[in-house]
Every structure is written in structure tokens, then in C-alpha cells.
Residue, then its C-alpha position, 0 to 999 in steps of 0.5 A: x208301142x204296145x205299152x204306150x197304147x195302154x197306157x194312154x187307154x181309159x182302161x189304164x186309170x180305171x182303178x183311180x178314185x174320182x169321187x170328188x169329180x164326180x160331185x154335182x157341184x163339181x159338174x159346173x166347174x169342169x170344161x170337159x165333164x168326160x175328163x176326171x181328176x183322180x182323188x190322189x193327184x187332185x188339187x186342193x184350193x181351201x175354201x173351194x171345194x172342187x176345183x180341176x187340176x192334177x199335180x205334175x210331179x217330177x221323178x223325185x216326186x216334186x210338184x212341179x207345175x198344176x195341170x188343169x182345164x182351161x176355167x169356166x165363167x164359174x171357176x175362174x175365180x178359183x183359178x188364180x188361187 
């Protein structure tokens, strides 16, 4: 129980890089400000810029499906992509 606590705890991600988040042109396009991408795991639209989602990966390393935000009135747009 100990391990799932901490894993689950803020303290857990604090070496992830969250640079691109943390943009102010990324700051209209989040639903939750307080919730960040990390930079490694991040998905990349082209010609967008920033765009909320995490790659899921399966145990061999497989993206599997995109976890992201509900979009906002700006993001929807990117959100089909």
C-alpha cells in the first residue's frame, strides 16, 4: 500500500520536465492548469504547438491509445488531429 501511495503522490513526478506545459500559449489550451504533461511522454500535433496528451504505452512500449484533457473552446479544433 505504501508503494501505490507514492507513486500516486506529486513527489513521485517531480523529476519529469514539463517545460512545454508550462508555456503561456499552452495555458489557454489546458482544462486543468494544475495538471501537466511531461515533456518525454507528450504528444506532438505538427503545426500546433502544444497540445494536452500523454502517450499510454503498453508493457512492450506500444502506444496504445492518447490520454488527454476533455478540449476547451480553443483546443478543440487540435483535438480531432
Amino acid at each position: 500500500m505504501e508503494n501505490w501511495q507514492n507513486l500516486n503522490s506529486p513527489k513521485a513526478y517531480e523529476d519529469e520536465e514539463t517545460k512545454a506545459a508550462k508555456q503561456p500559449s499552452a495555458l489557454r489550451k489546458k482544462r486543468y492548469r494544475s495538471i501537466e504533461c511531461n515533456d518525454n511522454e507528450r504528444v506532438k500535433v505538427d503545426g500546433v504547438g502544444y497540445f494536452h496528451g500523454n502517450a499510454v504505452k503498453d508493457h512492450d512500449g506500444k502506444k496504445l491509445f492518447i490520454a488527454t484533457q476533455g478540449p476547451t473552446e480553443l483546443s478543440r479544433k487540435i483535438f480531432g488531429k
